[in-house]
C-alpha positions as CSV (number, residue, x, y, z in Angstrom):
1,X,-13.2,0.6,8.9
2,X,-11.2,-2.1,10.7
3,X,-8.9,-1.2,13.3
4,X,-6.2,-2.5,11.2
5,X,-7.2,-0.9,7.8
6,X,-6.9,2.3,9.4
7,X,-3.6,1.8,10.9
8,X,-2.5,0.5,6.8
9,X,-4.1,3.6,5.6
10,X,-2.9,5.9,8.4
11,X,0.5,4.1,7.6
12,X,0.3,5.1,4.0
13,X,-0.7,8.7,4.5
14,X,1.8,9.4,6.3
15,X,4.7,7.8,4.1
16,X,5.5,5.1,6.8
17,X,6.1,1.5,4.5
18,X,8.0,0.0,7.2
19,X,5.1,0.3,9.6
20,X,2.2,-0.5,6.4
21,X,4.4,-3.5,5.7
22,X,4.3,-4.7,9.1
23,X,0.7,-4.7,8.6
24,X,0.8,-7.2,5.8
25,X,0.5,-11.0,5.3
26,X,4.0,-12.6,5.1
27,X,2.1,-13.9,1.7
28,X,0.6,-11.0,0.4
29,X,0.7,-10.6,-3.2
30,X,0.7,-6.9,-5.4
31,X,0.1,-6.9,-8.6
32,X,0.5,-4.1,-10.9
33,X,-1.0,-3.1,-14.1
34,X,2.1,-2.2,-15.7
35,X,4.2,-5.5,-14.9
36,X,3.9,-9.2,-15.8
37,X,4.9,-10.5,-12.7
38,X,3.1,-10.1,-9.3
39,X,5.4,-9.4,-6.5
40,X,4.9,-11.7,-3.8
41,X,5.9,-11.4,0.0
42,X,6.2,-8.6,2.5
43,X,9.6,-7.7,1.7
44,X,8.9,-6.9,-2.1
45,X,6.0,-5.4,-1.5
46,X,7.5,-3.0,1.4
47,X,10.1,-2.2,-1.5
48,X,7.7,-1.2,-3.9
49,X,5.8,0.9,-1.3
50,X,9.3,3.0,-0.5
51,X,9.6,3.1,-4.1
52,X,6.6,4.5,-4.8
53,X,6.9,7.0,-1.7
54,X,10.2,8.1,-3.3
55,X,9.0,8.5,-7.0
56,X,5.6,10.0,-6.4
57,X,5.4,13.7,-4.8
58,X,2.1,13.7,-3.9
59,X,-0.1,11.1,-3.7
60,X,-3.1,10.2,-1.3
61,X,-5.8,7.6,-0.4
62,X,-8.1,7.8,-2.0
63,X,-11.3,5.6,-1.1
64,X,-11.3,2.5,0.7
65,X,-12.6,-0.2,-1.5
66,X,-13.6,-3.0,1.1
67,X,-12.9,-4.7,4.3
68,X,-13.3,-8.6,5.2
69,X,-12.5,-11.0,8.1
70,X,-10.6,-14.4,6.8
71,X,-9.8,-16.6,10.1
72,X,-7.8,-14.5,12.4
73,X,-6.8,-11.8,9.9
74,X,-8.4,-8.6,8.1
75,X,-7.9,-7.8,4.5
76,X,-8.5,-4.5,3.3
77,X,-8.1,-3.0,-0.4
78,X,-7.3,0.8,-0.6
79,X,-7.2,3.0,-3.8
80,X,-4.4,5.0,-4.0
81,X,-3.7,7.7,-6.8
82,X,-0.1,8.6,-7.4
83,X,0.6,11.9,-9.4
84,X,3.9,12.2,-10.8
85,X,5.0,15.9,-10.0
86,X,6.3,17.7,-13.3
87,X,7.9,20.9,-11.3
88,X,11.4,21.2,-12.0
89,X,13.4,22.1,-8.6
């Protein structure tokens, strides 16, 4: 694992999205199985990761899925599984 893909996943793990989306591309793109439209930029991605961090209870990492060098920058893919708490507090 790349220095930087375990700072993203360290990020992630600990709820941090303004410190994972500091990590990211300015161009990076998320796309999500449940919406048309891919999100595009660091901004809306960092939104959707607090999102997510506020929706979910528990969640975790899960594997990582692959690393690669393009030019200057790494690029890493991590599986994350969200489950949806149904507790009622």
């Amino acid at each position: 694992m790349t220095d930087l893909s375990h700072r993203f996943r360290s990020a992630l793990e600990t709820r941090d999205s303004a410190a994972a989306a500091a990590l990211m591309a300015d161009g990076v793109v998320f796309r999500s199985p449940v919406v048309f439209k891919p999100y595009v930029g660091r901004d809306a991605v960092g939104e959707i990761m607090t999102a997510v961090f506020r929706v979910f209870d528990d969640w975790r990492c899960v594997r990582e899925l692959g690393t690669s060098a393009r030019s200057k920058a790494a690029t890493s893919s991590t599986s994350m599984r969200a489950v949806r708490s149904t507790s009622s507090t």
